[in-house]
N, C-alpha and C positions, 0 to 999 in steps of 0.2 A: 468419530469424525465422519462427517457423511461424503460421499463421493460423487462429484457433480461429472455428467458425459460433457458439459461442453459448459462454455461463456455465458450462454444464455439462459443454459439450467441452472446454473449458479445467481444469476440474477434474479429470476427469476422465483429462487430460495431469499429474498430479501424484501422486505418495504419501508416505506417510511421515510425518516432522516438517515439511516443506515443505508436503503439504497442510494437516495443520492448523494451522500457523501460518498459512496463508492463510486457512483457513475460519476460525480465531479473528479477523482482522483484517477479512475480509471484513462477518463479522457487526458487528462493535464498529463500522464505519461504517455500514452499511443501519440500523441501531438509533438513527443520532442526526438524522436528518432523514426522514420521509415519502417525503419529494418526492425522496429520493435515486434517479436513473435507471443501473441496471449493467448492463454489458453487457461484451463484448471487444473491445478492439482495441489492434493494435502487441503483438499475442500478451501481451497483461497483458489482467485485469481491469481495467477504467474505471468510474470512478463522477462522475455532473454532478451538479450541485444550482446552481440558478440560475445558469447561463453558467459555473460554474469547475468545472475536471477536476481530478482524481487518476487516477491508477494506481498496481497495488500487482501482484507478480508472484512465485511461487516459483521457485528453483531447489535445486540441488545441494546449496550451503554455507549458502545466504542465504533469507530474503525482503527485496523494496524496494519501497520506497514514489519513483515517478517522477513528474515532470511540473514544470510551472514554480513550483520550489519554493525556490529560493538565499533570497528573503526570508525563508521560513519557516525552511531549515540557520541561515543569519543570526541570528535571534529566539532559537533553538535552542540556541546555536554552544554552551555551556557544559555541558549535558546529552546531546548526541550528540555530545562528545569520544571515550567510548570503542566508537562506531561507527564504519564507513567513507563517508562520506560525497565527493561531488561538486557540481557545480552541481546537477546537478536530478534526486539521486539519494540515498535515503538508506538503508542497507544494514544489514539487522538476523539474525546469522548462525545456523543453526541451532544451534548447541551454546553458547546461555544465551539462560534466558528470556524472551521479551517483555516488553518495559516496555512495559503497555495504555494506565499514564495518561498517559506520553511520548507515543504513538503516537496515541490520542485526540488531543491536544494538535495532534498536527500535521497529524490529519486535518481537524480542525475550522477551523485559522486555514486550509491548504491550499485550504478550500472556503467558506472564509466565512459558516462556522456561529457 
């Protein structure tokens, strides 16, 4: 897993549809709370907002949204059928669009907005 010093080095480590589905994702959570703090680590971007974490990270085929999230897949389970999903991983591939208000949705219960 590589280790990124900052937001920028991490992006920076990206191109293509992978960074912009990040930089779309990225944005759509800095935009719904102030106090949201981002930063890197575990080579993903991380975002806290009052004691709960996310992370969200691009690669190759995908972006995913990581961290202790099985309540949230659970809440979910009917609308991220045609994703890939794990315990505490939920995997959005590059070749079809983003669903923002899905992802909104699960960024917010994720962090208890």
């Amino acid at each position: 897993m590589a280790k990124f010093e900052s937001v920028e080095s991490y992006l920076n480590s990206l191109s293509g549809k992978s960074l912009k589905y990040v930089e779309t994702i990225r944005s759509l959570i800095l935009n719904l709370n102030k106090d949201i703090h981002e930063y890197s680590a575990y080579g993903l971007l991380a975002y806290k907002v009052n004691g709960y974490t996310c992370y969200i990270g691009g690669f190759a085929n995908h972006v995913g949204i990581y961290g202790p999230i099985s309540d949230v897949i659970k809440l979910y389970k009917e609308p991220l059928q045609s994703y890939k999903v794990s315990k505490g991983t939920i995997q959005f591939p590059l070749d079809k669009p983003l669903d923002l208000m899905l992802i909104e949705k699960i960024i917010k219960t994720s962090l208890h907005l």
